[in-house]
N, C-alpha and C positions, 0 to 999 in steps of 0.2 A: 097161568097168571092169577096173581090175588086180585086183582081189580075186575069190576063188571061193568057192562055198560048201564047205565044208571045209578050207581052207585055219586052218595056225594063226598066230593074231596076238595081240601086246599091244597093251593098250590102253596110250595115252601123255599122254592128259589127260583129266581129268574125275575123279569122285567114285571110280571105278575104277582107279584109274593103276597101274599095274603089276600087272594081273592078264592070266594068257595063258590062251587057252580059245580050239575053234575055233568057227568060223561057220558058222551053220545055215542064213542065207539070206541073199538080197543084192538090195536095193532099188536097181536102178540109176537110175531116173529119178528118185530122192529122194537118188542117193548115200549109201544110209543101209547097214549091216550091222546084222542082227539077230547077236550073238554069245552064247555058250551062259551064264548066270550070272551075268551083264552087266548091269548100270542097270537091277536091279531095282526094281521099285516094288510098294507094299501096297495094293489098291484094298478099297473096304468095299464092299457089295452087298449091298443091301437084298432082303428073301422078298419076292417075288411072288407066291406062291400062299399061301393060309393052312395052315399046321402046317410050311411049309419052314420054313427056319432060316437069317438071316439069315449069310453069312460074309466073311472077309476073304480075299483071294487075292493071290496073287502075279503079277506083271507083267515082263518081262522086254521092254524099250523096245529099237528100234531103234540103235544111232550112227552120228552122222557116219564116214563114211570117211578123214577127216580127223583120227580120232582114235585111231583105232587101224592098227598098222603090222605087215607081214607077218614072221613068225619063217621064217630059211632053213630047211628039214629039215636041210640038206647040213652049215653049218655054227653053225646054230641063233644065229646073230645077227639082230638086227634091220635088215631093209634093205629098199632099193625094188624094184622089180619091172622087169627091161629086157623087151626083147623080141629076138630071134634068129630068124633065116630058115632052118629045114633044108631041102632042096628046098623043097616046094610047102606047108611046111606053118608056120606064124610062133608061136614055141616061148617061153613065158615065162622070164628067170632071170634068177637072183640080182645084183643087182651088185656083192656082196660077191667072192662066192668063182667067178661066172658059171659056177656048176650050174643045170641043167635045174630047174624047180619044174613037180609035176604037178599 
């Protein structure tokens, strides 16, 4: 997967569309990024035990990969992700401005 966890991206479709925030974790067998603030949802949650208190919480869902796209740091556009050979070691960047991304 080109995406890292910490990496910063907007999102480019969905009920979010233009929000940038970075990524906290990354599902790669499902392609999915959990990102921070992102496709939240309200779940209700019923007491279990008697004298708890019933409440409503917050959910912050996975997305596709496909829907959110990496911000460069270098020149803070939106672009894809190349890859580069430095000796022994295969180095992600921009294919905007082809700066290093850590």
């Amino acid at each position: 997967m080109k995406l890292k966890a910490g990496d910063l991206v907007t999102v480019v479709k969905g009920k979010d569309a233009g929000k940038t925030e970075k990524i906290e974790k990354v599902f790669s067998k499902e392609a999915r990024v959990l990102v921070a603030g992102v496709n939240q949802y309200k779940r209700h949650v019923k007491s279990r035990m008697p004298g708890q208190k019933s409440e409503i919480i917050t959910l912050t869902k996975p997305l596709a990969v496909a829907n959110v796209q990496l911000v460069c740091p270098k020149c803070k556009k939106l672009t894809r992700v190349g890859y580069k050979f430095l000796k022994d070691e295969k180095v992600r960047i921009c294919r905007k401005c082809k700066a290093e991304i850590n």
